[in-house]
N, C-alpha and C positions, 0 to 999 in steps of 0.2 A: 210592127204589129205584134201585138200579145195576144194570150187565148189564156181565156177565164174559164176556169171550173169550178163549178158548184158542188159541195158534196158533204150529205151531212153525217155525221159521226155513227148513224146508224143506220140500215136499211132490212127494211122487208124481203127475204128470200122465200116466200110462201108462192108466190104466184113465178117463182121460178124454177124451173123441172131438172133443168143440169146444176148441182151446186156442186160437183166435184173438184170446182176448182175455190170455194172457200174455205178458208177456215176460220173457225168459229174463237180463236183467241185472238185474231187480225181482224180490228174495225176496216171497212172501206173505206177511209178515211183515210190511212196508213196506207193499204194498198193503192190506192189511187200517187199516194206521194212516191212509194216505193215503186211503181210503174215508172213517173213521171222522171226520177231520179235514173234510172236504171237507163231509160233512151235520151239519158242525155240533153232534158228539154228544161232543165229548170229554170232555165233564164226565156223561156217563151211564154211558160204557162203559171199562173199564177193561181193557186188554189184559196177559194173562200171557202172555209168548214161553216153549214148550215140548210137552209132551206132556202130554196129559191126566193119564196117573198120576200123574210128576213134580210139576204143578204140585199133584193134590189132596195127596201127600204133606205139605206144610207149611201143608195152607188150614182153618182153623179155625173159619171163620163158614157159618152155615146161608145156605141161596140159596132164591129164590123159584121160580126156574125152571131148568130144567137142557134145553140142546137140545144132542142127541148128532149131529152132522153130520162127523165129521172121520175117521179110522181107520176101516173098512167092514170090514178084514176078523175072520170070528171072535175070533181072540186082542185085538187092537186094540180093538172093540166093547167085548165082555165085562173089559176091563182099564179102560176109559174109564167103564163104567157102575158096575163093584162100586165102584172108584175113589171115583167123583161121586154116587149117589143117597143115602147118609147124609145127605147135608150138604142135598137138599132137605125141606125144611118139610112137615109133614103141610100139606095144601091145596094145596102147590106144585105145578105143570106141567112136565109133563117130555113134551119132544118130538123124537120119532125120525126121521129123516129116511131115506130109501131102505126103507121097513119094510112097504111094502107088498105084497099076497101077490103073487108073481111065482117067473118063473123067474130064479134070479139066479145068477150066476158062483160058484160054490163057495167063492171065497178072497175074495169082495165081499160074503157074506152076511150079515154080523154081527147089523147092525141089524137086521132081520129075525128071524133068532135072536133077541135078544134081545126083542123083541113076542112074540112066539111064547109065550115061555119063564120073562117075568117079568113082562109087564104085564097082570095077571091080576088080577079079583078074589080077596082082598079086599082085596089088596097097594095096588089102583088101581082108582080111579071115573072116571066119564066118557070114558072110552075110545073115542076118535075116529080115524078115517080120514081126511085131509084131505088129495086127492093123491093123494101118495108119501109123506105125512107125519104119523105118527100123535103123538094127544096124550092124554094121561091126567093126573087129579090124583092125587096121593098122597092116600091114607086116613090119615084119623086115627090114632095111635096106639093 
């Protein structure tokens, strides 16, 4: 098994409160490789530079697991997920991150929305909270 990362060459640190750990001449792009490098996983994890849509546009293989962490707000979420959940496998895991019931910023809500809205039986089993970070298997077809 492999593990796909998505990540595109730039990101928004505004609705982020701790940035002490970026720096601003290092795209996340680089640090995500230089993480990936560093533990030793580069033959696990295969990094596509872009946007969730864009890259599912041309992606053809089924995935074991799908973890949505990146775009937060409504449009972003919901483009990221109709996008990406074809391509996971009946059985596979899909895990939302920031999905937890809270009060949340109106244009950060995505993920959320999207638990709410589609991770429902009979679509998904095992439906877990863990966190901030909810997990579901896909249902058989």
């Amino acid at each position: 098994m492999s593990i796909l990362s998505i990540a595109p060459e730039t990101i928004s640190l505004s609705r982020i409160t701790d940035v002490s750990w970026a720096k601003p001449e290092v795209s996340p792009f680089v640090l995500i490789l230089s993480n990936i490098r560093s533990a030793g996983l580069e033959d696990w994890i295969e990094v596509h530079q872009g946007h969730a849509k864009e890259v599912a546009n041309g992606w053809t293989a089924s995935i074991d697991m799908l973890d949505l962490d990146g775009d937060q707000s409504p449009a972003g979420a919901r483009a990221a997920y109709e996008s990406w959940w074809p391509f996971l496998k009946p059985g596979g895991t899909i895990a939302i991150h920031n999905s937890s019931p809270r009060e949340y910023d109106p244009t950060h809500d995505g993920h959320r929305r999207i638990v709410v809205e589609e991770i429902l039986p009979p679509s998904y089993t095992d439906i877990r909270l863990v966190v901030h970070t909810t997990f579901a298997r896909r249902s058989s077809d």
